[in-house]
N, C-alpha and C positions, 0 to 999 in steps of 0.2 A: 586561714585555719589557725596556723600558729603567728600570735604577735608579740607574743612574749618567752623567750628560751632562757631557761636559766641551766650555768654549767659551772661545774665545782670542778676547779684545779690545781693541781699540784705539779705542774711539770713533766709528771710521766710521761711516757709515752700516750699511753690510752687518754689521758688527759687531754695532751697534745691534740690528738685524733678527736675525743670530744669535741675542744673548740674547731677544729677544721671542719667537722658536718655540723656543730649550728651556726657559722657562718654561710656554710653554704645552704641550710634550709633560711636564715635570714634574707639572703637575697632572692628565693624563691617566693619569699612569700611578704616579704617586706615585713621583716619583723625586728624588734630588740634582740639583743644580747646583752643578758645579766652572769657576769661573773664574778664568784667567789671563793673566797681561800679561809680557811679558821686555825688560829693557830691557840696551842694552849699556854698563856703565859703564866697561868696561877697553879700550872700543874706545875710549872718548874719552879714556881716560889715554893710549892709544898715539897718539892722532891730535896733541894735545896734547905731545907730548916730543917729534914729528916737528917740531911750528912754533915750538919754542924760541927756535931761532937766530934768529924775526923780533921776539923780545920787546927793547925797547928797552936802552941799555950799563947803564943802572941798575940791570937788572933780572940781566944776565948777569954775578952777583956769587953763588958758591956758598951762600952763605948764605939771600941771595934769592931763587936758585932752589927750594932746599929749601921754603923758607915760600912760594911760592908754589903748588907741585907739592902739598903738604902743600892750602890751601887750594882748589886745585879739584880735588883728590880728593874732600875733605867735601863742597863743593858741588854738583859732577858726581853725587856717589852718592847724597845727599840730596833733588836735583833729580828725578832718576831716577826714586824711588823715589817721590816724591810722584804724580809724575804717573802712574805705576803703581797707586797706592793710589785716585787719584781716578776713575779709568777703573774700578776694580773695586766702589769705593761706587756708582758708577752701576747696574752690575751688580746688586750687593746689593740698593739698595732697589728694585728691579725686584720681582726676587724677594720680600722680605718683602712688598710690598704683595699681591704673590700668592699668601701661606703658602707660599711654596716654599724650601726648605733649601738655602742658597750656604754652599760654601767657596773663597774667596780663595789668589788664590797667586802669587806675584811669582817670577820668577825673573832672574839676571844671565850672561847669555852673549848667542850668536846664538840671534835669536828662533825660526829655524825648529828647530833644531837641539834646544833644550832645550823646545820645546814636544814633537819628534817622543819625548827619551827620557822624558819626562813620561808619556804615550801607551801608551809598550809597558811603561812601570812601574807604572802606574797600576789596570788592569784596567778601563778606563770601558767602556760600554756603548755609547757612541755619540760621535763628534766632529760638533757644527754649528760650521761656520767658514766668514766671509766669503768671497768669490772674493776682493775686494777690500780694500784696506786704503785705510790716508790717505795713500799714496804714488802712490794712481791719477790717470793721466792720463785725458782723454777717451777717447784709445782704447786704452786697459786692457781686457783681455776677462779674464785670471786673475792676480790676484797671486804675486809670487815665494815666498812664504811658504807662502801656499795651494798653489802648485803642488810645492810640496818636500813638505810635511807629507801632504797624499792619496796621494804615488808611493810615501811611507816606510812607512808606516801601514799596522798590518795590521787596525783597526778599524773598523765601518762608520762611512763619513764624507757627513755631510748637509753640501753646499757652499751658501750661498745666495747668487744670482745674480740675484733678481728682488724687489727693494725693495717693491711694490708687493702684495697682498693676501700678506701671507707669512704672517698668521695663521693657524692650521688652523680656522679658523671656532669660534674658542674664545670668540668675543666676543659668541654668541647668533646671529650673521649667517651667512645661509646660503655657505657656502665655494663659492668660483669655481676653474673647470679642476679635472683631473682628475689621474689619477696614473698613468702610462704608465710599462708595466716592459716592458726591451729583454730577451726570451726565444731564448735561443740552444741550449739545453739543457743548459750547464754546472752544476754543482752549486751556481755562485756565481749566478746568475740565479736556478735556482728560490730559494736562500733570499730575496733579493729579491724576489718573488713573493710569498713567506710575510710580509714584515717590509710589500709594498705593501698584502695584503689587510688585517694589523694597522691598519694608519695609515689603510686606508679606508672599516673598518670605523667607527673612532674619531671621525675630521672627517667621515664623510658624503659623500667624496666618491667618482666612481664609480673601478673602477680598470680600465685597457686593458692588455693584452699584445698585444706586436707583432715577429712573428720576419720578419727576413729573408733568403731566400738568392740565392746571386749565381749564375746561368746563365752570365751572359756574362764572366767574369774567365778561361778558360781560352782562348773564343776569342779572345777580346782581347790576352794574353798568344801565343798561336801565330801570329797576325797581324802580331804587331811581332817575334819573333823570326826570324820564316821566311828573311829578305833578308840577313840575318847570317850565314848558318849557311853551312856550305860545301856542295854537291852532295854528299859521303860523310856529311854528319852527318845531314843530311834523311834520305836514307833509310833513317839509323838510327834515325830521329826516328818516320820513320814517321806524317806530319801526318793524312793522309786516315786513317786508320785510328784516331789520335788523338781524336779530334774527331767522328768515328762513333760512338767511345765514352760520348765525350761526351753527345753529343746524345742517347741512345738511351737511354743506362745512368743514368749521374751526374748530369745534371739532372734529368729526370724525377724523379730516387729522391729528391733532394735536398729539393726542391718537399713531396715527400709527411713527409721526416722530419722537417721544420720544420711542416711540419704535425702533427704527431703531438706535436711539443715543446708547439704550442700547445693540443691535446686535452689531454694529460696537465696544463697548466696548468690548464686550463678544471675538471681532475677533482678536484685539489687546492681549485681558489677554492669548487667545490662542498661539497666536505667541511667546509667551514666556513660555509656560509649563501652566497657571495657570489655574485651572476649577472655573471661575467668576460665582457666583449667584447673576442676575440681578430680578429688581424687580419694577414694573410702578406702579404708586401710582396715582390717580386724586383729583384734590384738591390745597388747598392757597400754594408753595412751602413752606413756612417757617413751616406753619403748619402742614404738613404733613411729612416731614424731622421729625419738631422734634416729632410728633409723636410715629417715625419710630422706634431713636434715647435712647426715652424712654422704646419702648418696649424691644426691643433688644439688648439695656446696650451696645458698641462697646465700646473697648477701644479708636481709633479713628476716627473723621470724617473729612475727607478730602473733601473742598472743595475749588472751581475758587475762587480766593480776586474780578473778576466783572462776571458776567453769560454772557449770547448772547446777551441778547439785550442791554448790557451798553455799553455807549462810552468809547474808550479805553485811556479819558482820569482820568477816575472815579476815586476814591480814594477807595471807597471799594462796593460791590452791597449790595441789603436793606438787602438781602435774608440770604447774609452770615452775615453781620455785628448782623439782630436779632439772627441767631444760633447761633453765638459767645457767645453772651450776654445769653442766654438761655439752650445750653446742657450743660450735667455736665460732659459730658465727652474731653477729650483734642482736641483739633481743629486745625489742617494743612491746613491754607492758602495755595494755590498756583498760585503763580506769573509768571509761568513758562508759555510758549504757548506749545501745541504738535496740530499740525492739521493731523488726521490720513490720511495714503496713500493714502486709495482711495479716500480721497477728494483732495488732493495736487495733483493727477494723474487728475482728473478731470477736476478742475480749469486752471491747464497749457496746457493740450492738446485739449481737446474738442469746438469743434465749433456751434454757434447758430445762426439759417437759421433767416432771417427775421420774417415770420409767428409764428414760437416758440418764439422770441423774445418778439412778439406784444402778445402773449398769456400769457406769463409769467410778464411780467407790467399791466394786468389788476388784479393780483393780491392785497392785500392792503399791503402799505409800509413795517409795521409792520414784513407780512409775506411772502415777497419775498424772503428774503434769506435764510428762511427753505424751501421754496417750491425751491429754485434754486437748494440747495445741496442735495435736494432729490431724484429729478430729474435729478441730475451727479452723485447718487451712484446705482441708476438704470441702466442707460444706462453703467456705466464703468463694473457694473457685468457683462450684458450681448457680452461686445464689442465691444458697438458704441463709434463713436468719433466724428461725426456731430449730433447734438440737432436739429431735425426736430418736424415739429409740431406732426405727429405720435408718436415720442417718447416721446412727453409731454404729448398726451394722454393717450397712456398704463402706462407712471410713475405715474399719477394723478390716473388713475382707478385702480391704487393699493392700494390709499388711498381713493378716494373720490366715494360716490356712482354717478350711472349711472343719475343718476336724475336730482344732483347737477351738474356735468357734463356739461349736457345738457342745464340748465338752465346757464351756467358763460359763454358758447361758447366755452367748449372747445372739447364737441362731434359733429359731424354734426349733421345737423337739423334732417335727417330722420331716425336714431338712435332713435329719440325718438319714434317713432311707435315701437321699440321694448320691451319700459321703460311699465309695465301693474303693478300699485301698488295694493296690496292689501287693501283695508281701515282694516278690522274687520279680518285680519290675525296673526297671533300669533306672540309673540315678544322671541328671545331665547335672554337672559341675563346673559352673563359671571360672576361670581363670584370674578375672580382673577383680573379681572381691567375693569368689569362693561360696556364691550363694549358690543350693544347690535345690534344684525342683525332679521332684518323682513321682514318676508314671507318663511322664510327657515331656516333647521334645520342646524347649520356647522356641519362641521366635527371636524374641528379648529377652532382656537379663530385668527381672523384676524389680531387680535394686539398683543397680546403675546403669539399667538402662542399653550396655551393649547388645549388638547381633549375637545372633546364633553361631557366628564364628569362634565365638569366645568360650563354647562351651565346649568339655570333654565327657564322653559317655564313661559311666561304670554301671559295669552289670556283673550278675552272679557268677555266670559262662565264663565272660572273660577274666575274671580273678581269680575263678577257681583253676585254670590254666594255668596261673603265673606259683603254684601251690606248688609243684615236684621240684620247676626254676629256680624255686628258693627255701628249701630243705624241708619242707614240711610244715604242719602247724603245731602250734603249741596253746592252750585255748587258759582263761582266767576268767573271773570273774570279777566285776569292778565292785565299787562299794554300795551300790542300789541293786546286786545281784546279777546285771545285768552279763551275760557272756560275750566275749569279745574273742575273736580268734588273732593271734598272730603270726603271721611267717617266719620262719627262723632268723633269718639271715636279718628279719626287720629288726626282731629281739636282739641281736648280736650289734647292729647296730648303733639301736637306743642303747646298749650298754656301753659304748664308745664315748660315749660323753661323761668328762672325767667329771664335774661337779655333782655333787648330790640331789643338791637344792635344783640346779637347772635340767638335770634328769628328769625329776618330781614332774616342774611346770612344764617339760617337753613331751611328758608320758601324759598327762591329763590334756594337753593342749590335740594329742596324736589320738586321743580316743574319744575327744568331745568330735573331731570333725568325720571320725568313722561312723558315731551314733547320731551324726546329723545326715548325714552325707546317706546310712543306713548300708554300707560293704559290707560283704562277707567276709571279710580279711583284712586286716593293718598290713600292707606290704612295705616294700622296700624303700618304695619312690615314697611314700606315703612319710613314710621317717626320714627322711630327706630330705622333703618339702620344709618341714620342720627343723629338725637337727641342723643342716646345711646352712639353714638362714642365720643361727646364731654363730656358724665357725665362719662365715664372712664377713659378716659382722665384725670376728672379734680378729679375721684375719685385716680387716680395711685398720681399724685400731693398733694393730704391730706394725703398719706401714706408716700409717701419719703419726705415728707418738714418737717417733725417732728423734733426737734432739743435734744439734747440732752448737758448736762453742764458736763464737764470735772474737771475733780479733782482743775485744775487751775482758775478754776470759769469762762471758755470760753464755750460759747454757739457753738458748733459745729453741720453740720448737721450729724445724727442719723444712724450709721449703716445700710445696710440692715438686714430685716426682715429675721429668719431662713425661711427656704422651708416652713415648715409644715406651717407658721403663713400666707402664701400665698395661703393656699389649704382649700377648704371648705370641711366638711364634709356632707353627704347625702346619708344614709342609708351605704350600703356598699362598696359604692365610693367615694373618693376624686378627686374634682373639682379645674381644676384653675381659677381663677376670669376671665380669660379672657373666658374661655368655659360658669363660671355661666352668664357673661353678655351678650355674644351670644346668649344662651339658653333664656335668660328672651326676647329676641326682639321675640321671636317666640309668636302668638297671647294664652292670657291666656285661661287656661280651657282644653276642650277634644285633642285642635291640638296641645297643649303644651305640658301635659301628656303622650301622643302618640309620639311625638317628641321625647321624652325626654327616654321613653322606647327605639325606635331605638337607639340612642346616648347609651343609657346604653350595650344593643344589640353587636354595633360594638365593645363597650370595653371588652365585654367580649369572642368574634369572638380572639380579640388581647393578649385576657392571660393577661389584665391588671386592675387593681383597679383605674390606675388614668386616668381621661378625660382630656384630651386636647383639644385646640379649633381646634385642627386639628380632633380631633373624632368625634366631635360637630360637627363638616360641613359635615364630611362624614354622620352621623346618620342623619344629617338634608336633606341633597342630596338623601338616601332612603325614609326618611319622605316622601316626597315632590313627591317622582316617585308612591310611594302607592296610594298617595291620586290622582293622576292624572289617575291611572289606574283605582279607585274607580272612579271619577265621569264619565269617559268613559264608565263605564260599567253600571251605573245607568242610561245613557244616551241611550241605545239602548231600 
């Protein structure tokens, strides 16, 4: 795959660490190593003729100035060039000691500049280059060189950002973290995909796919612009109807095509041996990547240099450029395209009848070409090769409900006599990616797929119970009119959150999934689910940003923490912070206690002292089935 590596260094550290992993991808794959160094020596003749005027009267004698200009040009160039030459023998004997074939390469300009046309002249196969250079301060997160040469660059470029195990387990040692690829379904992701399974199959280690999409960015967006708008533009705007759309249409499908991005990954990692753990996240991409990112330490993250919806003529997307700037662990642009089979099958042979046509442009712009390729990897499963308007309707009723359907014209009219909603019918609520179906118990999770374990009942009954628990309601209305009630104690809550702004995104984020979800109440847990996830967040961030001062008197960031200094103690179990923060959203007092007993319960079912937040769901998942069989039974 790769036979040509080119690495730009200066000595750094991170430098250092560049040339150590494309040696060792060289000998995995039998490839070159091209290194080089740019120094500027006409910047110091220019900087030099600028500070003449301070050379002493002896010296501002034309003669002398010549014989001096003349002398630290030799010097300057000579200087230059040495330390360039020395920085790439280190290189070198890197390599020779590992049979790997270097060539050297000095260049004289701006370094970012004459590394980028090196790059597009070159034809390398791959860029490793430090985040960092020897200009870093403590709080450096991407060097300026680094960050010019990845935005110019149309070759994939491995950044390394984590000094620490950057070997690919080339040294006989079993390789630590994994290799986490951000799946969106652009062409530049899957090839990504393709290049993580390579490199995971290689070092051994395992590889994750993790797509995200966002529910709450439109409500979010209608809520800050509503107060702005004049009385004639709203109801050109048309909010309530907006936003019914929303809810009904757009996310739901959303939910399901990102799911499908992550199927059709999973289809690809199998065609080559790999067993791919795929993973849907909902929520801001950036923020939930790095999230992800944090919790789970990978040694890489692989992701597209532009997602789906950029133009292909972008220099980098927002998504990836803030992960760059943000994870700490190393980051694999890819520039590369891969469009999986069954979409390249699809695109070139399949036909669409006039009426599917007309059906699939009432779409909006944005999301016609998720709803196109959704819609050819349906029918190519099944066999079809003409797109009738029938086929757009069984591909769309695999995503969209019957309702919604009905309402955009893509079911007949008299379909609806068989649409009967329940209003005060229960709501079942997936766990694993929060998808939530009402009037019916699944079997399965229609978006990812899980059992019925995975799901938690709400209903009118049992919320309206939790109403005296937690001081009463307090009721509003949103910006499409809609009423919303709240619990006190919820409201007291959300206002615990000192930021403004992340208030805002945590109050519209807390009410898109009431009005998906369709509760009679915003409760406790409910603000908790939410609020909670950003104070761990920002509490994992006060524990790893610690910095520590090195013998050399350089501020470095601060080891990790041993195990135990992560594990809380309580009674005769130890917790992981992520189980204690779970644990605390559970509502305080008797159902928290109770809670808290099953969780203790399951770990001791498992022969174990220590909770995990995977015990915690499970003890919580019994929790929760007790108490539903308790008020069922107080109810007859």
């Amino acid at each position: 795959m790769y036979k040509k590596i080119f690495v730009p260094v200066d000595n750094s550290e991170h430098s250092i660490a560049a040339v150590d992993l494309a040696v060792d991808f060289a000998k995995r794959f039998d490839a070159d190593v091209v290194g080089s160094h740019a120094y500027a020596a006409r910047m110091h003749d220019y900087r030099f003729k600028q500070m003449e005027f301070t050379l002493p009267e002896e010296y501002l004698i034309e003669d002398q100035m010549e014989k001096q200009r003349k002398i630290h040009d030799t010097l300057i160039t000579m200087g230059l060039e040495l330390i360039s030459d020395s920085y790439l023998v280190v290189a070198d004997a890197r390599c020779k000691e590992a049979g790997v074939r270097f060539t050297p390469k000095m260049y004289d300009g701006k370094n970012w500049k004459v590394i980028v046309k090196d790059i597009e002249d070159s034809g390398y196969d791959l860029v490793i280059i430090g985040a960092l250079g020897l200009g870093a301060v403590k709080d450096s997160v991407l060097g300026s060189v680094c960050e010019r040469v990845t935005r110019r660059v149309r070759t994939d470029t491995l950044v390394i950002k984590h000094l620490e195990s950057v070997s690919a387990g080339g040294d006989g040692t079993a390789p630590t973290g994994s290799i986490v690829v951000g799946v969106d379904g652009s062409p530049e992701s899957f090839a990504g995909l393709k290049t993580a399974l390579l490199l995971g199959r290689e070092t051994g280690r395992q590889v994750e796919a993790v797509s995200v999409y966002d529910p709450y960015l439109h409500y979010a967006m209608f809520n800050s612009i509503v107060n702005v708008l004049t009385e004639k533009a709203s109801k050109v705007f048309r909010f309530k109807e907006q936003e019914q759309l929303h809810e009904e249409v757009i996310d739901t499908g959303l939910a399901k095509i990102y799911q499908s991005h992550l199927e059709v990954a999973r289809r690809i990692a199998e065609e080559e041996g790999v067993d791919l753990k795929i993973t849907l996240l909902d929520g801001k991409a950036f923020e939930k990547l790095l999230q992800y990112v944090r919790r789970e330490e990978p040694w890489l993250l692989v992701l597209g240099r532009i997602g789906v919806h950029s133009d292909s003529e972008m220099d980098i997307g927002s998504n990836t450029e803030n992960l760059l700037r943000t994870v700490s662990c190393n980051v694999l642009l890819s520039s590369q395209r891969y469009t999986p089979p069954i979409d390249v099958s699809a695109e070139e042979s399949m036909l669409w009848t006039e009426p599917a046509t007309r059906i699939l442009n009432t779409a909006p712009d944005f999301a016609r070409g998720i709803a196109r390729t959704t819609i050819h990897r349906w029918a190519t499963e099944r066999g079809h090769s003409v797109i009738t308007r029938g086929i757009v309707e069984q591909a769309m009723g695999n995503i969209l409900p019957r309702s919604s359907m009905v309402k955009m014209g893509i079911v007949a009219a008299d379909a609806a006599v068989e649409e009967i909603e329940a209003v005060d019918s229960a709501t079942y609520v997936c766990s694993n990616c929060g998808y939530a179906a009402r009037g019916f118990e699944p079997v399965t999770c229609a978006v990812c797929g899980k059992d019925a374990a995975v799901f938690h009942k709400l209903d009118k009954e049992t919320i309206e119970r939790l109403i005296p628990l937690e001081g009463g309601i307090e009721e509003e209305s949103t910006f499409d009119d809609v009423k919303l009630r709240w619990s006190k104690e919820a409201r007291a809550r959300l206002r615990e959150v000192p930021d403004g702004y992340q208030m805002r995104r945590a109050k519209a984020q807390i009410e898109k999934r009431a009005r998906v979800q369709r509760v009679p109440m915003i409760t406790l847990d409910m603000v908790r689910a939410v609020v909670d996830d950003h104070a761990v967040d920002t509490q994992f961030l006060a524990e790893r940003g610690q910095l520590k001062r090195d013998a050399d008197g350089v501020e470095r960031p601060a080891a990790s923490k041993p195990v135990m200094e992560d594990l809380v103690q309580d009674g005769g179990f130890l917790w992981t912070k992520r189980a204690v923060a779970r644990i605390d959203r559970v509502p305080e007092g008797f159902m928290r206690t109770r809670t808290k007993e099953r969780v203790e319960g399951v770990a001791r079912q498992r022969s174990t002292t220590l909770i995990t937040l995977e015990i915690t769901e499970e003890g919580i998942k019994e929790s929760l089935k007790l108490m539903e069989e308790m008020i069922q039974q107080q109810a007859r």
